[in-house]
N, C-alpha and C positions, 0 to 999 in steps of 0.2 A: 043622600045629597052630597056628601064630602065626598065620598067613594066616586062620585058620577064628574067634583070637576077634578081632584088629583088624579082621573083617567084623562080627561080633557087637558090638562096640563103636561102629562105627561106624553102624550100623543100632540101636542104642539111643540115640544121639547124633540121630539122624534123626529117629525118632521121639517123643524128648521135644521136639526143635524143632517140629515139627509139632503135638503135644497144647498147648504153650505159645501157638503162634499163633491155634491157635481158641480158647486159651480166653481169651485176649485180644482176639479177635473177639466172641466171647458176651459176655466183660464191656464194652464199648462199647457191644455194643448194648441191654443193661440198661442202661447210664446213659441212652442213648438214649430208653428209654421211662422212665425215670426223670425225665428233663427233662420230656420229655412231660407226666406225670402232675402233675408240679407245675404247669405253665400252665393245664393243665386244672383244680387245683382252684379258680386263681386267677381263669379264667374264669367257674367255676359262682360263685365269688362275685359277680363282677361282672354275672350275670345275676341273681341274687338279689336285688341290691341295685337293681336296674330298678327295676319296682315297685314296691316301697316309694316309691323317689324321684317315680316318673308320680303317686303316690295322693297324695305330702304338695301337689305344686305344683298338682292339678285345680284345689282352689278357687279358685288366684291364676290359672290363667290359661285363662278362660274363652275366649279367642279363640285360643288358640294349639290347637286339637283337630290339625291336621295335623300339628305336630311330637311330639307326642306318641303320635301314632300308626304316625308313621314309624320312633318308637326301639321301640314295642313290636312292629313286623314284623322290623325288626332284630335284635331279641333272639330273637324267635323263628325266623327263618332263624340265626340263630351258634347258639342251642339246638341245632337238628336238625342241624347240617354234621354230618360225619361225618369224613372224610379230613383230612389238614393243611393242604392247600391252599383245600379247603372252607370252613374254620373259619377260614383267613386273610382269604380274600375279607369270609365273614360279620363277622368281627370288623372288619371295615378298615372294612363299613357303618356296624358298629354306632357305631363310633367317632365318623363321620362326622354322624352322626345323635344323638349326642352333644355333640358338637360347635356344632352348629346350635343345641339346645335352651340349652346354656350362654351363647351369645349373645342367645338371644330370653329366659334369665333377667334380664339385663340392664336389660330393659325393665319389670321387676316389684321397685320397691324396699322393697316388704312381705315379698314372697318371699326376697329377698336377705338379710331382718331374722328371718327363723323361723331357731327354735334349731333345728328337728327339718330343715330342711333343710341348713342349713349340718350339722349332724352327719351327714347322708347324703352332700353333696357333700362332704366329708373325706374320707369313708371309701370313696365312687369315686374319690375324688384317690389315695389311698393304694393302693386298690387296681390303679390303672392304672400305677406306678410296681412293684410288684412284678409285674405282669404282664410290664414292657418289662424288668425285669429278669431273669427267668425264660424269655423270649423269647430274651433275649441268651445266658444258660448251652443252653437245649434246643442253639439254632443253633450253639454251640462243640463241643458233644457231637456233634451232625450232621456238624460240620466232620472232627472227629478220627477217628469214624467213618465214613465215606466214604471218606479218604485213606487208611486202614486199609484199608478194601476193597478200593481201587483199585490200593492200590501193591504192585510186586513185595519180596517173594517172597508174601506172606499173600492177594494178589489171588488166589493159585491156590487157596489153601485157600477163600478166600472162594467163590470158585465152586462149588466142588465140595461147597460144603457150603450153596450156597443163596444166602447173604447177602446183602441186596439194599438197594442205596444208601438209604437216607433223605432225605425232604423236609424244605428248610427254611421255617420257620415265619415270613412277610416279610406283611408289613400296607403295601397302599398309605395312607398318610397326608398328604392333602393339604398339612394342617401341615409334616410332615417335607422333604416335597420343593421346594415355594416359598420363594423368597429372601421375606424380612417386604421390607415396600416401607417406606420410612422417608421424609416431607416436614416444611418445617419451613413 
């Protein structure tokens, strides 16, 4: 009889550890897309606010049509990715292409002087700042869940219940990766 409930004990003991690990697996992976969802609202803003900015700088910069049309192919490829990896590439263009146009603003010092652009280029300053932020939490959440995945003993539940690693969300940034060259 003692033998029949320390089996009984022990096999409830088993089994709350096991209900506890996946549901510690299910909640990672809702922060998981949790994070997600926040990059992506940050994105659709940052695609929303394209436009506006190509339609305020048209009139100033009647000779720049190529770079303006290279950020609106851009946004339209990071519109349509799909996957994380997808969306990474897209957004690492769009950046890029970004990038270039705020250099070729440079060369337009009326443009520099409108109120209605400077309140656009704020508010993509701003929003590219909570993007790398939101980038930075999704990829800790990817971190924690993965390792979760991965590691024994919850790796066995993990399998057996599906759960499949997460991509992180990595933007080539030319910026990010070159040393600045500094001459005097």
């Amino acid at each position: 009889m003692t033998a029949i409930i320390i089996l009984i004990v022990l096999i409830v003991v088993v089994a709350l550890f096991l209900i506890s690990m996946y549901n510690s697996l299910v909640k990672l992976r809702n922060q998981v897309k949790n994070a997600w969802s926040q990059i992506d609202v940050q994105l659709k803003r940052r695609h929303d606010l394209i436009p506006n900015l190509i339609e305020t700088v048209k009139g100033y910069m009647h000779h720049e049509r190529d770079t303006l049309e290279n950020i609106t192919k851009a946004r339209s490829q990071a519109v349509e990715a799909e996957s994380v990896g997808d969306k990474a590439k897209a957004e690492g263009e769009l950046t890029k292409a970004l990038g270039k146009f705020n250099l070729v603003v440079e060369n337009y010092p009326d443009l520099k002087a409108n109120q209605n652009f400077l309140s656009l280029q704020e508010e993509l300053t701003s929003t590219e700042n909570k993007i790398s932020f939101s980038r930075q939490n999704y990829n800790d959440q990817v971190l924690f869940y993965n390792n979760k995945i991965q590691m024994f003993p919850s790796n066995i539940i993990a399998g057996m219940f599906n759960f499949k690693a997460e991509e992180f969300f990595e933007i080539e940034e030319a910026t990010e990766r070159e040393v600045p060259k500094v001459s005097f």
